[in-house]
Rosetta silent file (secondary structure, phi, psi, omega in degrees, C-alpha in Angstrom):
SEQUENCE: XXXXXXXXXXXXXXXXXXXXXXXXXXXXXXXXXXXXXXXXXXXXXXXXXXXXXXXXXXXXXXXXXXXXXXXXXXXXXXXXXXXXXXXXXXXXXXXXXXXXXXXXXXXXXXXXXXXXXXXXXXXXXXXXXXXXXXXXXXXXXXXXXXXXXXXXXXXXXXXXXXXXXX
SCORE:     score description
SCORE:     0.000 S_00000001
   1 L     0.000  149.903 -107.140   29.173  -30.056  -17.900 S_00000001
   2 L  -141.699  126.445  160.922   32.839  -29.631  -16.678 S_00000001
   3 L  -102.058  124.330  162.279   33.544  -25.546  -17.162 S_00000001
   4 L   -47.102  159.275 -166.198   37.095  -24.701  -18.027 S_00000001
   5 L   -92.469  161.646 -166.747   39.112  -23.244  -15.385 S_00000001
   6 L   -76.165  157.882  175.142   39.778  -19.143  -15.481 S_00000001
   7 L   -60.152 -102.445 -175.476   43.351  -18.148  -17.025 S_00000001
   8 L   -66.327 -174.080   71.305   44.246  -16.348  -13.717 S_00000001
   9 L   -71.441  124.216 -154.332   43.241  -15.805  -10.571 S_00000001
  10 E   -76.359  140.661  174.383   43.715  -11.906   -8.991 S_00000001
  11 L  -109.739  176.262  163.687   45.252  -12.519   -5.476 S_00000001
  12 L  -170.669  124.338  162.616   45.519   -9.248   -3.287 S_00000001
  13 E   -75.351   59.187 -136.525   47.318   -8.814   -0.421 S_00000001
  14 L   -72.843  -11.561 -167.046   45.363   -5.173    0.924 S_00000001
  15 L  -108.489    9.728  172.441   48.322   -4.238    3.545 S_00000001
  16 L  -106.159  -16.706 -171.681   51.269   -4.700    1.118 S_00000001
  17 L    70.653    5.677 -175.528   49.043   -3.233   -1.426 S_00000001
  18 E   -91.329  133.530 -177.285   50.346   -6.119   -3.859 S_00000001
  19 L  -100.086  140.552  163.731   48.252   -7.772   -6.760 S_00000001
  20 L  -104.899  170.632  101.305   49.724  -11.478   -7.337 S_00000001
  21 E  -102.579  136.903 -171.143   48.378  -13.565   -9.876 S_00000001
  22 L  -114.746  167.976 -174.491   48.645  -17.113   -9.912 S_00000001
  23 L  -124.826  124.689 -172.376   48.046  -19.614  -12.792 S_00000001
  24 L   -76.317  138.483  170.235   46.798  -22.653  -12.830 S_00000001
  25 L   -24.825  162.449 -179.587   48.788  -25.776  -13.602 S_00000001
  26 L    74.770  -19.148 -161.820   48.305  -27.187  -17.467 S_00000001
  27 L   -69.974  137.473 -139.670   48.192  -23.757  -18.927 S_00000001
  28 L   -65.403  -65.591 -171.132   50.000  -24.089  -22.323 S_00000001
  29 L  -146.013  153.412  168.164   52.294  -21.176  -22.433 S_00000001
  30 L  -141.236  131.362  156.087   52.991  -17.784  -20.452 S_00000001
  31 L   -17.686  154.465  170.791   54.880  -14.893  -21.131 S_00000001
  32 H   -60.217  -46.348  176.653   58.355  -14.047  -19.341 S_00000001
  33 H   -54.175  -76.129 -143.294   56.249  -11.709  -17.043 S_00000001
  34 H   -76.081  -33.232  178.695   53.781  -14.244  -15.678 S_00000001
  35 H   -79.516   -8.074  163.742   56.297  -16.724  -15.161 S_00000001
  36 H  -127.462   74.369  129.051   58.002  -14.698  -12.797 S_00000001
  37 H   -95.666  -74.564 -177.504   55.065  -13.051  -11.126 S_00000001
  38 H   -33.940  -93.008  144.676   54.365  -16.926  -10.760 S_00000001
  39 H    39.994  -71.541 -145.676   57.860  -17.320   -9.441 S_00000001
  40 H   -97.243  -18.081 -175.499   57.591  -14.451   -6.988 S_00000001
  41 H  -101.108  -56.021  177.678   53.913  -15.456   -5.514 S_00000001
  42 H   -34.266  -64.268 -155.752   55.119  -18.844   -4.707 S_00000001
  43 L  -124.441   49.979 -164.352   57.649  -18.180   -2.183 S_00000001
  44 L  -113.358  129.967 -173.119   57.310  -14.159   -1.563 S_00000001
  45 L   -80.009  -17.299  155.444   57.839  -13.787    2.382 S_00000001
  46 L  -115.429   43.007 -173.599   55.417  -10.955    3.151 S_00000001
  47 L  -107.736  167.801  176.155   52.678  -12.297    1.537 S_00000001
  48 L   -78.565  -33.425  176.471   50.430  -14.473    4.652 S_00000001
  49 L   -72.192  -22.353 -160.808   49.913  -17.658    2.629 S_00000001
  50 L   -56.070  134.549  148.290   53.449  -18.147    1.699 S_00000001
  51 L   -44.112  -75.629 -164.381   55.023  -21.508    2.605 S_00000001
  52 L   -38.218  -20.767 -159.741   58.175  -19.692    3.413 S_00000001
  53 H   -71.700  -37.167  160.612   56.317  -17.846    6.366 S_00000001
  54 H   -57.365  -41.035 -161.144   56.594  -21.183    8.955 S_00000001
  55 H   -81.241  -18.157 -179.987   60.051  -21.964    8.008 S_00000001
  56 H   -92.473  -11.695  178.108   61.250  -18.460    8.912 S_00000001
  57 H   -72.463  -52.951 -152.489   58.743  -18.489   12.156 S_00000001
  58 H   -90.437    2.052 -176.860   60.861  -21.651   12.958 S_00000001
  59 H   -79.955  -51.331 -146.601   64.576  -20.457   11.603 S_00000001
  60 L   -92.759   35.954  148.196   63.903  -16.960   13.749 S_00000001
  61 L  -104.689  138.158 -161.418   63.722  -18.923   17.246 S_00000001
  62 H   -42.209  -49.031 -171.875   66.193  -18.416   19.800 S_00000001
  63 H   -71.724  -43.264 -172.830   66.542  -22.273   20.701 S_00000001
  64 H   -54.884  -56.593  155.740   66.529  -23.015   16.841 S_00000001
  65 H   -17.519  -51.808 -145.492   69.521  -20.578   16.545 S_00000001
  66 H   -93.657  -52.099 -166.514   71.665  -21.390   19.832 S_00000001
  67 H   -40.238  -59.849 -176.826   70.961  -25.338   18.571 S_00000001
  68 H   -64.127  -36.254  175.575   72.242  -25.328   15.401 S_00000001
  69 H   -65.995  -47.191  174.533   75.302  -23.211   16.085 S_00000001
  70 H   -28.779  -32.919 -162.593   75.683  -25.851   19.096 S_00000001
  71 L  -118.410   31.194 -169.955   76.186  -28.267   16.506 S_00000001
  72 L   -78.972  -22.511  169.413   78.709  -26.644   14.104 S_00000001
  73 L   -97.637   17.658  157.325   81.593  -29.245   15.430 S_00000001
  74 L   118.354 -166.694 -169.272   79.809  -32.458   14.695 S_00000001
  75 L   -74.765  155.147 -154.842   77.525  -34.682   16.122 S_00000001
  76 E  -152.673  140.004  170.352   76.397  -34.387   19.565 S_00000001
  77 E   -72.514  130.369 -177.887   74.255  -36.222   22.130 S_00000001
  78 H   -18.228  -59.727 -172.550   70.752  -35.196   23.823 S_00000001
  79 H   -81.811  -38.462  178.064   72.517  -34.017   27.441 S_00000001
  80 H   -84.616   17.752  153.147   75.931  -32.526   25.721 S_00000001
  81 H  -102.384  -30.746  176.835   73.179  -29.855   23.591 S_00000001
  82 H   -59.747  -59.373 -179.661   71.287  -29.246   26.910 S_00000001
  83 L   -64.413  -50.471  171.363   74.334  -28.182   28.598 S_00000001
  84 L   -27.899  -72.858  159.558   75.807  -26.003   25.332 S_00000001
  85 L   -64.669  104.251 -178.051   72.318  -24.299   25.462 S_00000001
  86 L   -88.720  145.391  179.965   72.352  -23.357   28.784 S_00000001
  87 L    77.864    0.669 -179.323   68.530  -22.255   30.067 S_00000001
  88 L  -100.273  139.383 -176.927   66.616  -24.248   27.354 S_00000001
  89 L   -95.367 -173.742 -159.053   64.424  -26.813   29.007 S_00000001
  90 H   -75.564  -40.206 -171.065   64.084  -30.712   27.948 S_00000001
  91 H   -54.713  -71.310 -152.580   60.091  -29.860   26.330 S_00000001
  92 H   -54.261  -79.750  178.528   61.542  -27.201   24.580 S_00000001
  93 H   -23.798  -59.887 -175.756   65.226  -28.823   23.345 S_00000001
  94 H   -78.137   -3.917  169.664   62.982  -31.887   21.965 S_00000001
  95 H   -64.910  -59.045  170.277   60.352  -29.866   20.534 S_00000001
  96 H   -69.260  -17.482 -165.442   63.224  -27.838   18.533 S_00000001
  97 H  -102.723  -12.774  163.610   65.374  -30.878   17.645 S_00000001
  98 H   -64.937  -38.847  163.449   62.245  -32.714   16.513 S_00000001
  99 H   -59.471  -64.866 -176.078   61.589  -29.922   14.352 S_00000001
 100 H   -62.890  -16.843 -179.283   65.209  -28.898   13.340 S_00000001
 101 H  -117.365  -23.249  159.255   65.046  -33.000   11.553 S_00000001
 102 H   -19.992  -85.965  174.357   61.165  -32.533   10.349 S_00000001
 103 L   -32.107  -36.833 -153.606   62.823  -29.763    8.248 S_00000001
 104 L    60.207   30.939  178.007   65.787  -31.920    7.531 S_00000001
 105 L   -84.692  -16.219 -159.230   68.006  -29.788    8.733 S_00000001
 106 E  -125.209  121.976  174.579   68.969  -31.745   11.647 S_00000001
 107 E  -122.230  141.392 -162.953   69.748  -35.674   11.458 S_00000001
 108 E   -97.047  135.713  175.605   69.287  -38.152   14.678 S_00000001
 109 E  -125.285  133.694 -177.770   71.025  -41.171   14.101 S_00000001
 110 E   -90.264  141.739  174.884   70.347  -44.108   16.977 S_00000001
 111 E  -119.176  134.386  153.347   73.532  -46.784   17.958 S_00000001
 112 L   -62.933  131.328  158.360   71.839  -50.236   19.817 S_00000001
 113 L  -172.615  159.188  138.986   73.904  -50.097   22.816 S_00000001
 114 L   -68.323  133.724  -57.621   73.069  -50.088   26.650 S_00000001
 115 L   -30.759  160.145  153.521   71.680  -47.483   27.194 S_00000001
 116 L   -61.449  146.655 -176.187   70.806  -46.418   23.786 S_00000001
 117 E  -109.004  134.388  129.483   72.868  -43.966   22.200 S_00000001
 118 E  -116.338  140.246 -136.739   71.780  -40.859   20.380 S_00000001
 119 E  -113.969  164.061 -165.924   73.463  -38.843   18.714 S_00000001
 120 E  -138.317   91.791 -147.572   72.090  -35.336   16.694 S_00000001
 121 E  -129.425  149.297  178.965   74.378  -34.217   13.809 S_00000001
 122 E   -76.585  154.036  172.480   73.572  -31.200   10.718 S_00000001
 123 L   -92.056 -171.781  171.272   72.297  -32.447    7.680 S_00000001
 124 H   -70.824  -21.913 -175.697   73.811  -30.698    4.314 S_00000001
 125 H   -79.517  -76.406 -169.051   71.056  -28.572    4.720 S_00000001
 126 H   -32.135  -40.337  168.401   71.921  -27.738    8.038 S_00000001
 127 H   -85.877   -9.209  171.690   75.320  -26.869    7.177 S_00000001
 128 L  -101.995   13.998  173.978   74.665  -25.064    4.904 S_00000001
 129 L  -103.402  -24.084  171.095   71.969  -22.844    6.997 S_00000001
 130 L   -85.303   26.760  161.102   75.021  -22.671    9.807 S_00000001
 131 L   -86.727  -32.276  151.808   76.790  -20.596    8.087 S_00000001
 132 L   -42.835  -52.180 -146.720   73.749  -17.867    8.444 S_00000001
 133 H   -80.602  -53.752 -167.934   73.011  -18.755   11.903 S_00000001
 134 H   -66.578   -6.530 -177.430   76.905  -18.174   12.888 S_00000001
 135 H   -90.837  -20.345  166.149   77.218  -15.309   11.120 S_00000001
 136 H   -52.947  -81.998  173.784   73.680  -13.834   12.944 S_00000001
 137 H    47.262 -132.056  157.466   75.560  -14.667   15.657 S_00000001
 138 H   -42.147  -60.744 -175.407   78.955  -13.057   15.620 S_00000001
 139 H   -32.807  -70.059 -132.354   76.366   -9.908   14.689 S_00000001
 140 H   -84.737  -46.914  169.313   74.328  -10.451   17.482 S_00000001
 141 H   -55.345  -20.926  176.558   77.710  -11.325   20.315 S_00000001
 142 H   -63.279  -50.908 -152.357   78.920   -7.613   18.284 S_00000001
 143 H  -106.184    5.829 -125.631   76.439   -5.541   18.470 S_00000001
 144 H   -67.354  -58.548 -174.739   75.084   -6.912   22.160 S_00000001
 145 H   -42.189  -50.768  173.647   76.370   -3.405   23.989 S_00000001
 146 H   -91.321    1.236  158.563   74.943   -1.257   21.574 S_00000001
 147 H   -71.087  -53.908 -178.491   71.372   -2.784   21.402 S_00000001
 148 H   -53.553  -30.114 -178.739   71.622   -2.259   25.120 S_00000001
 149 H   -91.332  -40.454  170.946   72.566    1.391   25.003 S_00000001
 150 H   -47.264  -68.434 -159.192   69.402    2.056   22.185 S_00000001
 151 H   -61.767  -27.403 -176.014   67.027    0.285   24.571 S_00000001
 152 H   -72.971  -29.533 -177.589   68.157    2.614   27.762 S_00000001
 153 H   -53.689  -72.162 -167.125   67.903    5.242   25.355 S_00000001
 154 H   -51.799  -56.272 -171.895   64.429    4.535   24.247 S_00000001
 155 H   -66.153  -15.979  171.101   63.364    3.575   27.555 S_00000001
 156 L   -95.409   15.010  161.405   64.040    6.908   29.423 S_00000001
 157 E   -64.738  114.367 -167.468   62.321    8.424   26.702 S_00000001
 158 L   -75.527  113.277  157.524   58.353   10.078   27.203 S_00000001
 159 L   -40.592  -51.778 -179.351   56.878    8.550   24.269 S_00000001
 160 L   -33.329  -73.278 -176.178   54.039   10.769   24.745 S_00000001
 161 L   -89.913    1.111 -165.668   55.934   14.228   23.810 S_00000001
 162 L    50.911    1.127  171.735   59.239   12.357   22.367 S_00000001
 163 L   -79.554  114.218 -169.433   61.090   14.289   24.638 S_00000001
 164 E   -48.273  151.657  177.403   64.206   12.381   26.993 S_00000001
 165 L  -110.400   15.164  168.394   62.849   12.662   30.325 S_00000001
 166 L   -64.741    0.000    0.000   66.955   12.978   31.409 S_00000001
């Protein structure tokens, strides 16, 4: 005989110290609360199970980054993104642009021609995630000098006693 399924289930999360619960599909009605604890355990970004937790491992790569902004002026061909990212090599460039249209952020479109042509253009999604990525950016071309001056900082420091070793 077929046992109904439990109301809840207690999730726990011991290094955030966070109780989720989630609810199984069919259930009739829930409170204002539970739907957004439900809500909040679907897509909450420091929990380990989280969906969101791949898409930001693959947003918060360098080549994903350098790629997309590469392609903020339209569509662009396999060898004119190689040169724009200067230093990325061909596994890597087709690994991320293979990725970048998995996601749908990135769409390949092929013209028949001798040779074939392809060309690698943002989706709507895409354009609307380069407005992040250029704005990282600009941050990142901003701040470059003063990352650089922390890390010299850090590094002539003895960790041991916290004391500059200047």
């Amino acid at each position: 005989m077929n046992q109904p399924a439990p109301a809840a289930v207690r999730c726990e999360e011991r290094t955030k110290r966070r109780v989720t619960w989630v609810y199984y599909p069919g259930m009739a009605t829930m409170t204002a609360r539970e739907r957004r604890l439900t809500a909040r355990s679907e897509y909450e970004s420091f929990l380990a199970t989280c969906p969101s937790r791949q898409l930001l491992q693959t947003l918060g790569g360098k080549w994903t980054t350098l790629v997309v902004a590469a392609l903020a002026d339209g569509p662009m061909r396999y060898n004119a993104i190689a040169r724009t990212v200067a230093g990325v090599s061909p596994k890597m460039l087709t690994q991320t642009l293979r990725t970048l249209e998995r996601d749908g952020l990135v769409v390949r479109s092929i013209t028949p021609s001798v040779p074939v042509q392809v060309d690698y253009a943002l989706s709507d999604l895409g354009r609307d995630l380069l407005r992040v990525v250029l704005d990282f950016k600009t941050w990142v071309e901003s701040h470059t000098d003063s990352i650089a001056a922390a890390r010299a900082r850090f590094d002539a420091m003895d960790h041991n006693s916290g004391l500059s070793m200047d």
